[in-house]
C-alpha positions in Angstrom: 93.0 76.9 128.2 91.8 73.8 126.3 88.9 71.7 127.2 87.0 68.9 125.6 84.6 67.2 126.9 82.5 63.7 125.1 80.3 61.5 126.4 79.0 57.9 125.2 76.2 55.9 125.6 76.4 52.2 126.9 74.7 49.3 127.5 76.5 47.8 130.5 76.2 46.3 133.7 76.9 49.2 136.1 79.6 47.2 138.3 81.4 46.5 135.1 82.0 50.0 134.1 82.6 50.8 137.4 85.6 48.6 137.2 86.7 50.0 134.3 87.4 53.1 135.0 88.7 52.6 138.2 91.5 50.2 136.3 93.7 53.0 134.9 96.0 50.4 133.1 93.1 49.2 131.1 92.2 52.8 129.4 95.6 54.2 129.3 96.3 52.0 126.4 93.7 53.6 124.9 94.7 56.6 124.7 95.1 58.2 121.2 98.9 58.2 120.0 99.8 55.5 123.1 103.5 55.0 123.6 103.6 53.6 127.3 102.6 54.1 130.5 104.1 53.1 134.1 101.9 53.5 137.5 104.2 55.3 140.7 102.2 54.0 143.1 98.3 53.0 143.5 97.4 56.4 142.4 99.5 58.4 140.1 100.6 56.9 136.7 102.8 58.3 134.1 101.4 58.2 130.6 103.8 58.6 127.5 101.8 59.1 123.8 102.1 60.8 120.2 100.6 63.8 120.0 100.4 65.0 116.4 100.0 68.7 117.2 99.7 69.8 113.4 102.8 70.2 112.0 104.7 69.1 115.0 104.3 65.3 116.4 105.6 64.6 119.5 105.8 62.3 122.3 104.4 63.6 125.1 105.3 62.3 128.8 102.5 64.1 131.7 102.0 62.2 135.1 98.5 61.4 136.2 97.5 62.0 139.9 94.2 60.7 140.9 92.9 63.4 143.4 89.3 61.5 144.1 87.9 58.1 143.0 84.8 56.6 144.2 83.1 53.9 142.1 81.3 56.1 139.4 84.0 59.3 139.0 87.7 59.4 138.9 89.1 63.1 138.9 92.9 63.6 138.5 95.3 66.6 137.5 97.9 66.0 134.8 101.5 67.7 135.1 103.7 67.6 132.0 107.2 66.0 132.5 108.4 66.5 129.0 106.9 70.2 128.3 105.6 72.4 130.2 101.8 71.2 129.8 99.4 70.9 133.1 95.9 70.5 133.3 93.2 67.8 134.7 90.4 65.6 133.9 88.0 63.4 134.8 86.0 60.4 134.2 82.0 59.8 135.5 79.5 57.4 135.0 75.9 58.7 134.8 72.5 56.8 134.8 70.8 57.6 131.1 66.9 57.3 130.8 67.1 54.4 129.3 68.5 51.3 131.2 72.0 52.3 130.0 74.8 54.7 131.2 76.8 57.6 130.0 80.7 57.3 130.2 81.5 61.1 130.5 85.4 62.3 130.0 86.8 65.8 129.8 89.8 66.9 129.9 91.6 70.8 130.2 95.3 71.4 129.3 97.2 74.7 129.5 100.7 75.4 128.2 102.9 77.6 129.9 106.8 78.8 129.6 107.9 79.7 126.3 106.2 77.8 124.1 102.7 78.8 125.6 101.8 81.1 123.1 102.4 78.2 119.9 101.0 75.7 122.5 98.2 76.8 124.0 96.3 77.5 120.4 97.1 73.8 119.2 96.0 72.2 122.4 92.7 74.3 121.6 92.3 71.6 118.5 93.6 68.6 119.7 92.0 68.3 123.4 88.6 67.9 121.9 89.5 65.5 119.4 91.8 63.5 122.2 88.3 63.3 124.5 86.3 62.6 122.1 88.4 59.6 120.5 89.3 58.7 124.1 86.2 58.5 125.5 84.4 56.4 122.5 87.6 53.4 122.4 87.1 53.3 126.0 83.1 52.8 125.5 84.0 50.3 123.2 86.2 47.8 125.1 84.2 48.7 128.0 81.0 47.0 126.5 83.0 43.8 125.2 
């Protein structure tokens, strides 16, 4: 199982990154390797992107179902539609010491079927590096 896990620093008004995260369009774009993404409905979204697994790139289509969002945390599970790819994630808001916040993301995939044993060690290398990238571009436009 793959799991990364990254967390930023910010100087923001709390209410604004509040909003943030709970506005899935505005970070999906952000997403490392972005192709697309379409929402279902008010909670689950589809999200297609490039993922450049080593020597295999890829687009990559997994749906997003929110399974609890409150104004500081959204937690969702992830189910691959183009390969068999599952996992979930989440996104939280903690106070720092300082007068600013953390934005926290992590983020655990698992492969399965056939492919799972060539999968699962590449996702071990790229789920960190998604998280990490992830988490600081959505810092970033966050604090604009």
């Amino acid at each position: 199982m793959a799991t990364g896990q990254h967390w930023e620093d910010i100087t923001i008004e709390k209410e604004k990154l509040q909003k943030f995260i709970q506005n899935r369009g505005e970070w999906a774009v952000l997403i490392p390797g972005y192709l697309h993404h379409e929402f279902l409905n008010e909670q689950d979204m589809i999200w297609v992107f490039q993922g450049d697994f080593g020597i295999i790139q890829k687009a990559v289509k997994v749906e997003l179902k929110v399974k609890q969002s409150d104004p500081d945390q959204v937690l969702f599970d992830l189910v691959g539609l183009s390969d068999s790819i599952n996992g979930d994630g989440s996104f939280e808001i903690k106070q720092s010491a300082n007068q600013s916040y953390q934005l926290m993301g992590n983020l655990t995939l698992k492969a399965s079927g056939f492919l799972a044993g060539m999968m699962n060690p590449v996702l071990e290398r790229f789920v960190p590096q998604l998280v990490e990238q992830l988490v600081k571009e959505m810092a970033m436009k966050a604090g604009k």
